[in-house]
C-alpha positions in Angstrom: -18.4 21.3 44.4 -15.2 19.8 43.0 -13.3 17.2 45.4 -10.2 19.0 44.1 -11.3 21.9 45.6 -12.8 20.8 49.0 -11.1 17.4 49.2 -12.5 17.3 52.6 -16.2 17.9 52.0 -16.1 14.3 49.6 -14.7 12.1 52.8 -17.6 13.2 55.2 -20.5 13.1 52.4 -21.4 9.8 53.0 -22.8 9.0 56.3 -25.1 5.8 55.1 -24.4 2.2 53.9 -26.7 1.3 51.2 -27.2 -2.6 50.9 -29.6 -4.2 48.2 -31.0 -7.1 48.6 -33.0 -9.0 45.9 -32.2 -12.3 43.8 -31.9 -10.8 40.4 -29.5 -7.9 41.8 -26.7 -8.9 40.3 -28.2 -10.5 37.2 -30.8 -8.3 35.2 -29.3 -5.8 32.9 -31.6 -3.1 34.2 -30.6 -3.8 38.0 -26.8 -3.5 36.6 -27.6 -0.5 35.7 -29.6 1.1 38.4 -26.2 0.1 40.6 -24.0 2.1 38.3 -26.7 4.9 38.7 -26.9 4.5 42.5 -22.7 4.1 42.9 -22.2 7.8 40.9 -24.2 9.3 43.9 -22.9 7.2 46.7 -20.1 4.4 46.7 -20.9 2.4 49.9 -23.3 0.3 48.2 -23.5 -3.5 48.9 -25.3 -5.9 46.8 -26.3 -9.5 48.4 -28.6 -11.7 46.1 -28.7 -14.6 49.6 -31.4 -12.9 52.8 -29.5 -15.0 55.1 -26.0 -13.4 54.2 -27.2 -10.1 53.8 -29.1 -10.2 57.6 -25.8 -11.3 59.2 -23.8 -8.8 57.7 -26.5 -5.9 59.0 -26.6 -7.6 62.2 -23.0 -7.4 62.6 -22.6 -4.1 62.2 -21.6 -1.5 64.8 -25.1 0.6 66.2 -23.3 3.5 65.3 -23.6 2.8 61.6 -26.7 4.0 59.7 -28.1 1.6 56.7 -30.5 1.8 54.4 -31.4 -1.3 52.7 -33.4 -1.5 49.3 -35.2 -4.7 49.3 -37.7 -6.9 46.9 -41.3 -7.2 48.2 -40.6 -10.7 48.6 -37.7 -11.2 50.8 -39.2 -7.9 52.3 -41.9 -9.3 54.0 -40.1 -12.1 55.1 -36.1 -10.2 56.4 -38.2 -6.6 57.5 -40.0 -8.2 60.5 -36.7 -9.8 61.9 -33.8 -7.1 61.5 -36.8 -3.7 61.4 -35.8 -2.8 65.1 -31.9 -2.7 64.9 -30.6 0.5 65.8 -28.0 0.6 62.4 -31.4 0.3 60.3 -32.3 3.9 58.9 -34.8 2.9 56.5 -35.6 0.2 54.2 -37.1 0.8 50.7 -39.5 -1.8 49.3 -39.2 -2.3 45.4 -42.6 -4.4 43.8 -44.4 -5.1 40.8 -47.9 -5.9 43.3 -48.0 -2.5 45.2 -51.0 -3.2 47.1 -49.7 -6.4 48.2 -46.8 -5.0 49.6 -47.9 -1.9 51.2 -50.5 -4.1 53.3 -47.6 -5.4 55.3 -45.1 -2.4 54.7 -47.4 -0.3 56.8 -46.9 -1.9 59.9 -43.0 -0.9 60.3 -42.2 2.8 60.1 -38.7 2.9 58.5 -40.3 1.6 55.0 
């Protein structure tokens, strides 16, 4: 559908905030990319490369939001335990090169 059309449609499409979260985010050409990828489908995304900064700024939004937050497997293990049971948290996608190691601890919280 055009936005020209159904200029109304395009201001309700987006229901989700997307932050990611990772130390290269901002710094590797293929995670440039990926964002320019991931903005053409939704434009509420929020890059943070610092886990502190990026935990305050989910805690501080309103319950009534709904985030979904892509996040290394290292800061993952670390942030997911601490922010898994906020309300505003819709689900949390763990990126890894070590799978296995990952999905040991991802199992234990169901929004990954």
């Amino acid at each position: 559908m055009s936005s020209k059309i159904y200029p109304e449609i395009e201001d309700h499409l987006e229901t989700f905030l997307l932050y990611w979260l990772d130390t290269e985010v901002n710094k590797s050409d293929d995670n440039i990319t990926g964002q320019k990828q991931i903005r053409s489908i939704i434009k509420h995304l929020q890059t943070f490369d610092d886990q502190d900064q990026c935990q305050q700024t989910i805690k501080s939004l309103d319950e009534q939001n709904r985030l979904i937050l892509i996040v290394s497997g290292r800061i993952g293990r670390e942030l997911v335990p601490q922010i898994h049971q906020l309300r505003q948290i819709s689900s949390i996608y763990v990126y890894c090169q070590d799978k296995s190691l990952h999905e040991a601890w991802a199992t234990n919280f169901f929004k990954v």
